[in-house]
C-alpha positions in Angstrom: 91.5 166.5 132.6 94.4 164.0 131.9 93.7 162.8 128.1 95.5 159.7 126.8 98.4 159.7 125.1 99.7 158.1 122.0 103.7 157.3 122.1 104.4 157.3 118.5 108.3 155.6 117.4 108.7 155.2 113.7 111.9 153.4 112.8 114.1 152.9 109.2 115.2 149.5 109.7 117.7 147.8 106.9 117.1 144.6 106.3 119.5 142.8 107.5 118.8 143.8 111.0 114.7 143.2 110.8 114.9 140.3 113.0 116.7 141.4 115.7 115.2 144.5 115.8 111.8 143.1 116.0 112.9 140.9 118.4 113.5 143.1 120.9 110.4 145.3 120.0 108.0 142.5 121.0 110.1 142.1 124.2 109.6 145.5 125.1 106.0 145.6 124.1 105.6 142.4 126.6 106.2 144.3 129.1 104.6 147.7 128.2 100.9 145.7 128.0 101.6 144.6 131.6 102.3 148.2 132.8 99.4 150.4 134.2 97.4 152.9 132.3 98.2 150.8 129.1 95.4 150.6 126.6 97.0 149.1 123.4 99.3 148.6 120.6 100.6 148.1 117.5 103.4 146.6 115.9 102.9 147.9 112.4 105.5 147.1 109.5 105.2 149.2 105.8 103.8 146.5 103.6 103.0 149.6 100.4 103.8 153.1 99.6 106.5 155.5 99.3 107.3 156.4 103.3 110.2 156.8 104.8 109.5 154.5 107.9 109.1 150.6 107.6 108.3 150.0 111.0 105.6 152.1 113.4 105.1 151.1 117.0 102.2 153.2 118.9 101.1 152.5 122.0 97.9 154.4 124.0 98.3 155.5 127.4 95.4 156.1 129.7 97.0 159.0 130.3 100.4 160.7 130.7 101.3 159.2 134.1 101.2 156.0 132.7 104.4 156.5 130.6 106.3 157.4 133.4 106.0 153.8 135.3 106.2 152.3 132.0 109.4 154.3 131.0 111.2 152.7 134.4 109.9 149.0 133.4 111.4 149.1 130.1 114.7 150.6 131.6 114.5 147.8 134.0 114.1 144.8 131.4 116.7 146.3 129.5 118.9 146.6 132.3 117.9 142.5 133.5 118.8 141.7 129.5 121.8 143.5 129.4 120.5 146.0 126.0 121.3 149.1 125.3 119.1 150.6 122.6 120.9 153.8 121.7 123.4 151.0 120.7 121.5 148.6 118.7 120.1 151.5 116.6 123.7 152.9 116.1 125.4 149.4 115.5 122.3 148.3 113.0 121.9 151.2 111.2 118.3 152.2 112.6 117.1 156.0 112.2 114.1 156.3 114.9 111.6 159.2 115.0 110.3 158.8 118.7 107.7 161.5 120.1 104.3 161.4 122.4 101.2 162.8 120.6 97.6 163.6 121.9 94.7 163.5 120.2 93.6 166.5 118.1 89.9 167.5 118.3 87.9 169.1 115.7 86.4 172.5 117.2 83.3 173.7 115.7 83.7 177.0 114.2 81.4 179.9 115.4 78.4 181.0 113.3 
């Protein structure tokens, strides 16, 4: 069985470079929601607390086949747009956390 998959990137963005970091979040979540096996998303930004990361993207994949179609749309936009974002991130300041994650089950213990 194929489970979903949760793609998980947590970002520390400085101010100054919100916009145009969000900017080219919602472009890239555009296309993701178009991309088969998507489920949903979230844009999520830190509005209390002490965490490290002010911004949290997660999207859900049917399952992990998905990722790998939407992997080469997102290449492709950002090839069509002319970004590079290993470069924004480095120019801006951005630290990202980037990682896929499945679903943890609780088991029920033997009595």
């Amino acid at each position: 069985m194929n489970a979903e998959v949760f793609r998980v990137d947590k970002f520390v963005v400085p101010a100054p470079a919100r916009e145009e970091f969000l900017d080219k979040v919602h472009a890239t979540h555009a296309v993701l929601r178009t991309q088969p096996g998507f489920v949903r998303d979230a844009i999520l930004e830190q509005s209390s607390g002490p965490g490290e990361f002010n911004f949290v993207t997660i999207v859900e994949w049917q399952d992990s086949d998905a990722i790998e179609g939407a992997r080469r749309a997102v290449a492709a936009l950002h090839q069509k747009i002319n970004f590079d974002a290993q470069a924004m991130i480095s120019r801006l300041g951005i630290r990202a956390d980037i990682a896929n994650y499945k679903r943890v089950e609780r088991t029920m213990a033997a009595e």
